[in-house]
Every structure is written in structure tokens, then in C-alpha cells.
MIVEX-108840 format. One record per residue (C-alpha): residue in three letters; residue number from 0; x, y, z. Coordinates in steps of 0.05 Angstrom, whole numbers, plus 5000, padded with zeros to 4 digits. Example, Ala and Ser with C-alpha at 12.3 -4.5 7.8 and 13.67 -1.06 7.14 Angstrom:
<sites>
<type ala | seq 0 | c1 5246 | c2 4910 | c3 5156>
<type ser | seq 1 | c1 5273 | c2 4979 | c3 5143>
</sites>
This chain:
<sites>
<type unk | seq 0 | c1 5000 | c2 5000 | c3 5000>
<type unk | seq 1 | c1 5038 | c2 5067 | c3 4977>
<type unk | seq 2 | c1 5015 | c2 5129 | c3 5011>
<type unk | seq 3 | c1 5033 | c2 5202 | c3 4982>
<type unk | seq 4 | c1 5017 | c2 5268 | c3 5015>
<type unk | seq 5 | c1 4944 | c2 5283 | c3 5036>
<type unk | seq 6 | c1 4920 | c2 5260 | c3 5108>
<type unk | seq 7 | c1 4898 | c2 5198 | c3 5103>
<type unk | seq 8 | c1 4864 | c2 5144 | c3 5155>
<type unk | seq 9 | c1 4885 | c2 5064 | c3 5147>
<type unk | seq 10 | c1 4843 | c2 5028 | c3 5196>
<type unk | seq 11 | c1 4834 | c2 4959 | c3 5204>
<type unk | seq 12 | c1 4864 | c2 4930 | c3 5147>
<type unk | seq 13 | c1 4901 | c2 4867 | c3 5140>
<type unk | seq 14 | c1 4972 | c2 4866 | c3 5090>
<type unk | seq 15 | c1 4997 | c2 4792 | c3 5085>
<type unk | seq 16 | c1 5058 | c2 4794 | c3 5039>
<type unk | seq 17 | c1 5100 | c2 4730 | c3 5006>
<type unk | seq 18 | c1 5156 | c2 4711 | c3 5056>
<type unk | seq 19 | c1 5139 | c2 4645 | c3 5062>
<type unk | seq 20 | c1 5141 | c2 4633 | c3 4978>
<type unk | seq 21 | c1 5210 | c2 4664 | c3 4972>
<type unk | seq 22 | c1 5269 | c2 4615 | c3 4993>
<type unk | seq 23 | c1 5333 | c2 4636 | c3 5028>
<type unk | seq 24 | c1 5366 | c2 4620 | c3 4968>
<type unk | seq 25 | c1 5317 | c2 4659 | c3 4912>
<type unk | seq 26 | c1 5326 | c2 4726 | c3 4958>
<type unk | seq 27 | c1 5413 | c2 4712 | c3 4961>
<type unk | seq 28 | c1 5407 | c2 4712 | c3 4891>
<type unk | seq 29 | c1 5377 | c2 4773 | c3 4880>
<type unk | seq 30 | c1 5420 | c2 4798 | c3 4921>
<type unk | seq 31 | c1 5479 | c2 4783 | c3 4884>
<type unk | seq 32 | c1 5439 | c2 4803 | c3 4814>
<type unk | seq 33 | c1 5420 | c2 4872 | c3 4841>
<type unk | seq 34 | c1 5488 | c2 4883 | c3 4863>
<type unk | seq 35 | c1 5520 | c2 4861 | c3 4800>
<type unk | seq 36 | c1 5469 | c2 4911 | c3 4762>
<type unk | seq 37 | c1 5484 | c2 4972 | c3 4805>
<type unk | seq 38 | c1 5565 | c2 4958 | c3 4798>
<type unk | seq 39 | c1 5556 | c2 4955 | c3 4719>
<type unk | seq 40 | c1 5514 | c2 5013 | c3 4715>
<type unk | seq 41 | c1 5562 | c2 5054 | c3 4743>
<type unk | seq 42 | c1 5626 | c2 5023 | c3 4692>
<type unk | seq 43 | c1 5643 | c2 5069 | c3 4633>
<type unk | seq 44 | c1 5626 | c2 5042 | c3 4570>
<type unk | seq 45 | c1 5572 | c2 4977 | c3 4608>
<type unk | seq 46 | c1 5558 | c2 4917 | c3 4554>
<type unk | seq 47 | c1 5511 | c2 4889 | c3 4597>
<type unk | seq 48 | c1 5467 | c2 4886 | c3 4654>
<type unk | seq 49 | c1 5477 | c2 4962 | c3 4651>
<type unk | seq 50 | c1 5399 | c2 4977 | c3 4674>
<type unk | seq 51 | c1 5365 | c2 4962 | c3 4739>
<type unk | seq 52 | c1 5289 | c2 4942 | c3 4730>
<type unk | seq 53 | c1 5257 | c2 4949 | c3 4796>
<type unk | seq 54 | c1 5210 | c2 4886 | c3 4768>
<type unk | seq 55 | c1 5269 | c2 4840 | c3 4764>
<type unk | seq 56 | c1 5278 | c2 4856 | c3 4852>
<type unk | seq 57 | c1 5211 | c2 4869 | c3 4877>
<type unk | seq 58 | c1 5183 | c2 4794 | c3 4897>
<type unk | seq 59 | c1 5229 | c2 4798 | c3 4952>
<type unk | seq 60 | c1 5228 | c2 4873 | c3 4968>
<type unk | seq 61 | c1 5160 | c2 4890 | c3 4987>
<type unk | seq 62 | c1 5130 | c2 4931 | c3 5028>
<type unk | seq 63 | c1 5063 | c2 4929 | c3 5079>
<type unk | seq 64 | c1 5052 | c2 5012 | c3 5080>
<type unk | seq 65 | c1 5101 | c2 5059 | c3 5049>
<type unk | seq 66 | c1 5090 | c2 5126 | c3 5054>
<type unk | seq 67 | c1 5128 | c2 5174 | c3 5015>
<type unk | seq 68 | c1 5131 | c2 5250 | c3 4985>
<type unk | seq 69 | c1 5099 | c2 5268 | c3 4914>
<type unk | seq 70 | c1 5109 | c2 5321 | c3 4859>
<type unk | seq 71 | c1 5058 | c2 5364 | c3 4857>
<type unk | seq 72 | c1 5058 | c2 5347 | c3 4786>
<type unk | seq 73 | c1 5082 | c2 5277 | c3 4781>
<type unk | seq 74 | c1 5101 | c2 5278 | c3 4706>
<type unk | seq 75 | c1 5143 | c2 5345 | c3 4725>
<type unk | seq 76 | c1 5203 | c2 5321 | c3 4766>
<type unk | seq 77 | c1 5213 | c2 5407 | c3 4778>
<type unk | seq 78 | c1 5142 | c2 5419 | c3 4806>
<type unk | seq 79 | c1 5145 | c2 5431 | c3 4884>
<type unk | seq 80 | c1 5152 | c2 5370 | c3 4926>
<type unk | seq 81 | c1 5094 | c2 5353 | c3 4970>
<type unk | seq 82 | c1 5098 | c2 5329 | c3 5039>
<type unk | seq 83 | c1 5052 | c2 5271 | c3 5062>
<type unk | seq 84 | c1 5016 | c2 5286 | c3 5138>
<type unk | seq 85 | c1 4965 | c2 5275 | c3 5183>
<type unk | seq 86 | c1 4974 | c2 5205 | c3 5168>
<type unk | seq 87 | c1 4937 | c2 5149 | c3 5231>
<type unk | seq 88 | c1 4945 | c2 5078 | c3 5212>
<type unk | seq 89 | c1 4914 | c2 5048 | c3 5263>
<type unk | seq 90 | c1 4887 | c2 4972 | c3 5291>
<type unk | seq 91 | c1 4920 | c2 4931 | c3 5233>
<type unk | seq 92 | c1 4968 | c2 4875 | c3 5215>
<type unk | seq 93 | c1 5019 | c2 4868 | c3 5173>
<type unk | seq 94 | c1 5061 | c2 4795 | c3 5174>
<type unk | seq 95 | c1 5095 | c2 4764 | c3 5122>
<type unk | seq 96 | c1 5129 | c2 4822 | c3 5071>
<type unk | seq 97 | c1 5190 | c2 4805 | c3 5045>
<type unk | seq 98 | c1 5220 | c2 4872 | c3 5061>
<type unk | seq 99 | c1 5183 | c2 4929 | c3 5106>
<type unk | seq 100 | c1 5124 | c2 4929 | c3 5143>
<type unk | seq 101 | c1 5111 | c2 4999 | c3 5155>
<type unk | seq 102 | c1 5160 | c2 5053 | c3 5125>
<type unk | seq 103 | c1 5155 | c2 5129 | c3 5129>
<type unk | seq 104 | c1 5192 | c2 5181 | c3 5088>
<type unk | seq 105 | c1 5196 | c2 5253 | c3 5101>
<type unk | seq 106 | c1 5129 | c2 5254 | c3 5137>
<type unk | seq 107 | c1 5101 | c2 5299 | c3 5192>
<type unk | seq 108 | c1 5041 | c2 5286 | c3 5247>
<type unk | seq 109 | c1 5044 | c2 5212 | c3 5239>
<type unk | seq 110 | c1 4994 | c2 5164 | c3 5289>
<type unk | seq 111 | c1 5020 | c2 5081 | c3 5284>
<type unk | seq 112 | c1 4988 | c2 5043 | c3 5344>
<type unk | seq 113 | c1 4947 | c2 4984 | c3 5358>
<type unk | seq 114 | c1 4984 | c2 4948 | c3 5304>
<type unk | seq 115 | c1 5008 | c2 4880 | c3 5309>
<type unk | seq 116 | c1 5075 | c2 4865 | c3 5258>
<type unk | seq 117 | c1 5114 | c2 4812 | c3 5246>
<type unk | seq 118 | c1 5153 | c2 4760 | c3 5211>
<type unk | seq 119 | c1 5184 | c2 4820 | c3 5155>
<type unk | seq 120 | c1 5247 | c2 4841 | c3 5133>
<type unk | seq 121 | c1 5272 | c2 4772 | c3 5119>
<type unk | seq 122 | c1 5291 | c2 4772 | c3 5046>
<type unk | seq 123 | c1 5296 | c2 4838 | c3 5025>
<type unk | seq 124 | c1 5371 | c2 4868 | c3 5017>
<type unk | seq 125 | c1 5351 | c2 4938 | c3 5042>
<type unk | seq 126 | c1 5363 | c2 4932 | c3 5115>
<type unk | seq 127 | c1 5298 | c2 4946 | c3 5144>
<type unk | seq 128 | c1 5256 | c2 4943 | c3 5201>
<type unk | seq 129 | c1 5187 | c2 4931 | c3 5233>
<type unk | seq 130 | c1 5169 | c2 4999 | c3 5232>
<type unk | seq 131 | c1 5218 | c2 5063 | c3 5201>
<type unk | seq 132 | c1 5209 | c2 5130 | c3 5206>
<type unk | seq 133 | c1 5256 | c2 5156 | c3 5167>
<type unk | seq 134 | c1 5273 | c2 5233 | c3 5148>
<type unk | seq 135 | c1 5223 | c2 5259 | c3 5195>
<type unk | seq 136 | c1 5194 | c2 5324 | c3 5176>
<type unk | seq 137 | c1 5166 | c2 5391 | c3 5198>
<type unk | seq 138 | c1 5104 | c2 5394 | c3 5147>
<type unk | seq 139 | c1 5084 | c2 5468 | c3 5173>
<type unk | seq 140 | c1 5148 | c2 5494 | c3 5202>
<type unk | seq 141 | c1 5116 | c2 5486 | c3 5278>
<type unk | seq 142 | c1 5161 | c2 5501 | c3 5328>
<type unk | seq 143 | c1 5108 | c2 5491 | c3 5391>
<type unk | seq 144 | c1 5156 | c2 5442 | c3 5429>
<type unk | seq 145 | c1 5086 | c2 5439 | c3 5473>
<type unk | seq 146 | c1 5057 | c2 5371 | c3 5438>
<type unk | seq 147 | c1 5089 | c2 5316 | c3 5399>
<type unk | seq 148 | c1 5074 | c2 5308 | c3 5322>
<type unk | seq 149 | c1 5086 | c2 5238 | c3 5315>
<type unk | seq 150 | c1 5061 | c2 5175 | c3 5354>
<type unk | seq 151 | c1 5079 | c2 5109 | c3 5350>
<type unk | seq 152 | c1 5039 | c2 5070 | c3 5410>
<type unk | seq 153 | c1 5011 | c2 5014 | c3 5432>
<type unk | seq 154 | c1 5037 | c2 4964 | c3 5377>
<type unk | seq 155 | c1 5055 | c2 4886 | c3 5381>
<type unk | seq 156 | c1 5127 | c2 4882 | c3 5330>
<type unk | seq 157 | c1 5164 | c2 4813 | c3 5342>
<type unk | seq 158 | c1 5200 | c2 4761 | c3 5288>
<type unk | seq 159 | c1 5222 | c2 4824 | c3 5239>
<type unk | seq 160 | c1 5295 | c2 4808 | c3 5217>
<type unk | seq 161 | c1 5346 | c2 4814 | c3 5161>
<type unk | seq 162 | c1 5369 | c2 4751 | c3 5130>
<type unk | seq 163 | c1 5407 | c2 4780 | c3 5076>
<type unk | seq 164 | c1 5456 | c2 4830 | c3 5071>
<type unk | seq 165 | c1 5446 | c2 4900 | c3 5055>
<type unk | seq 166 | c1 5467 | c2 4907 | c3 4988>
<type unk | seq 167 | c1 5471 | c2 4980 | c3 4974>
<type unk | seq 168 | c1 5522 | c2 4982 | c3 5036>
<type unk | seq 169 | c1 5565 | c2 4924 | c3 5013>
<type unk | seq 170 | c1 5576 | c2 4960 | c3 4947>
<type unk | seq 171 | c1 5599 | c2 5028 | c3 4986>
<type unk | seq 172 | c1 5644 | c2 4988 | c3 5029>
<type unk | seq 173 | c1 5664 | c2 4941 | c3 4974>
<type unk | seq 174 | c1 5657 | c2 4870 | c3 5020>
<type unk | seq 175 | c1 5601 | c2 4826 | c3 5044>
<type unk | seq 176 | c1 5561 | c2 4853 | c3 5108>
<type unk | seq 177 | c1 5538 | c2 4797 | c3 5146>
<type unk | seq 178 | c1 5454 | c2 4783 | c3 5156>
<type unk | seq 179 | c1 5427 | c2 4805 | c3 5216>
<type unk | seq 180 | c1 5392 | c2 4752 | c3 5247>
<type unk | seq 181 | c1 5364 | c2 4791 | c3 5302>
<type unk | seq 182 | c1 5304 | c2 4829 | c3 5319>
<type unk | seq 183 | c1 5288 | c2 4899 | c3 5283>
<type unk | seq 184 | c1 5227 | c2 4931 | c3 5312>
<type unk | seq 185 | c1 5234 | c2 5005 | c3 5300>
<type unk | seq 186 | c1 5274 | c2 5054 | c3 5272>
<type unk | seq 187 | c1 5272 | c2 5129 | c3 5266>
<type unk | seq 188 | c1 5324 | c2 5187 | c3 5240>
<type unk | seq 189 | c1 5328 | c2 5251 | c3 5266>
<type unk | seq 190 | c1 5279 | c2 5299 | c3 5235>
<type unk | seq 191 | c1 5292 | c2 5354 | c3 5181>
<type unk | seq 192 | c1 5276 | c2 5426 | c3 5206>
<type unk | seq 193 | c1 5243 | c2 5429 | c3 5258>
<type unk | seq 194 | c1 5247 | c2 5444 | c3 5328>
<type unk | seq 195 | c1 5172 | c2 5424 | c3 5353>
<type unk | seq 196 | c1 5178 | c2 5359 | c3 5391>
<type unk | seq 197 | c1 5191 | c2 5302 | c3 5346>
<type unk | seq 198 | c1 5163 | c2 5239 | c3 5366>
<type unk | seq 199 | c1 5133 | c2 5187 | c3 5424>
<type unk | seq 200 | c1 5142 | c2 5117 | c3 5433>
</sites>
């Protein structure tokens, strides 16, 4: 389910993604293929696999809710950028996506609780977690440190690990980075320009 700008309200839905239909061995390999794609694409002069179709990688990189900015006109890449907000996704369950559960870009007064998540992450080669907020933002340039503009509350996130290594980071440091066969419930990075208070847990 992709989300962009506009409040929205996801209640009571249930996302069941594909884990259990992708081997350990079909996610390595696209792995290795998405790596080899990026490292050609950047070689002067590439013969082949010089492109990187986002069909040949998504099976195993799949998401439960993504929410993420817009253009304001989408076939105009220099049209203002629009900021998703007064997003509540509330009372749902997400199990079983190959890569993130519930992932949040560049959004401001954002409501996850009541949620139950689990068993994701496990054969994507992004790195990710049960829930991400990531690139928090300051939608209306608020700067009342009197309230918080993003909750995350009340939510059930177990079995959410990476099995695979995170590709993108294994090309910048040129070697392997081990799986992480441990739990990754949340994550959150600081927030872009603000100063109102950021978040709850």
C-alpha cells in the first residue's frame, strides 16, 4: 500500500505479503543480481546488465505501508515536492512482507498504534525494520515544542529480521556485510527542520 501526501486514515486492514514463497536462496540471489546491476551501471562504457528494473527485485522487496513524498505534478520532476501528513494507521496487521512492514519518508504528524507486525524484513537486501520512520519532517514549520507530532503506541512488533545482507552498503564498502539475524522493531532518523517535539514511543 503506497501512501503520498494528503492526510489519510488506514484502519483495520490486514497486508499479508509472500515471505513464506520466497526461499533463502531465491532472495541471496537477487541479492547478488542487484548488486552486479548497480556495479555495471556505474562502469564506463557497460555491455551488459547496465539497467536496473525494479520488476526484476521486487518479489522479495515489498513493502506492507510505504509512505512517501509526491510532485505536485508527478510527470514534472521540477514541480514543488509535497509532503505527506496527518497520516493514523491504526488497529491493523501486517506479517509476512519480504522487506518492510511499515516505512515512512519525510512525513510529519504521523499516528501508528494498535498494530500488530511481524515475521518481515527477511529477504529483502535493504536493511529494514518493523516499523521506520525515516527523514522525519516539519510539514508546517511548527516550532510549539508543547505537543508531539508523531506517535507510534501501543503496537505488538516481534519476528522482523534481516536475513540477507544490505546490498547498497556492501557496494559502498566494497565487501560482504553479514545478515542480521536479530530482531528489528523500530527505527527512526532525526527529523529535518524542525524544532517542535519530534516523536513518542
Amino acid at each position: 500500500m503506497l501512501i503520498r501526501v494528503l492526510p489519510r486514515l488506514i484502519l483495520g486492514f490486514e497486508i499479508a505479503g509472500d515471505t513464506p514463497n520466497i526461499s533463502l536462496t531465491q532472495a541471496q540471489a537477487n541479492h547478488d543480481a542487484y548488486k552486479t546491476h548497480v556495479v555495471n551501471a556505474k562502469t564506463p562504457n557497460c555491455i551488459s546488465n547496465c539497467s536496473i528494473t525494479w520488476d526484476d527485485y521486487a518479489k522479495s522487496n515489498t513493502n506492507g505501508v510505504q509512505i512517501t513524498t509526491a510532485r505536485s505534478v508527478p510527470s514534472n520532476p521540477n514541480s514543488p515536492l509535497l509532503i505527506p501528513h496527518h497520516i493514523n494507521i491504526r488497529n491493523n496487521k501486517i506479517y509476512d512482507m519480504p522487506e518492510a512492514r511499515i516505512a515512512s519518508l519525510s512525513t510529519d504528524y504521523l499516528t501508528v498504534e494498535n498494530k500488530m507486525i511481524y515475521g518481515t524484513s527477511k529477504r529483502t537486501f535493504f536493511a529494514t525494520s518493523g516499523i521506520s520512520l525515516l527523514k522525519l519532517t516539519n510539514w508546517d514549520s511548527n516550532i510549539d515544542t508543547s505537543f508531539y507530532k508523531k506517535y507510534v503506541r501501543n503496537n505488538t512488533v516481534y519476528d522482523n529480521r534481516s536475513e540477507i545482507g544490505w546490498a547498497d552498503k556492501e557496494i559502498e564498502k566494497g565487501h560482504s556485510t553479514p545478515s542480521c539475524p536479530m530482531e528489528t522493531g523500530s527505527l527512526s532518523t532525526p527529523m529535518n527542520n524542525t524544532t517542535s517535539r519530534p516523536i513518542t514511543v
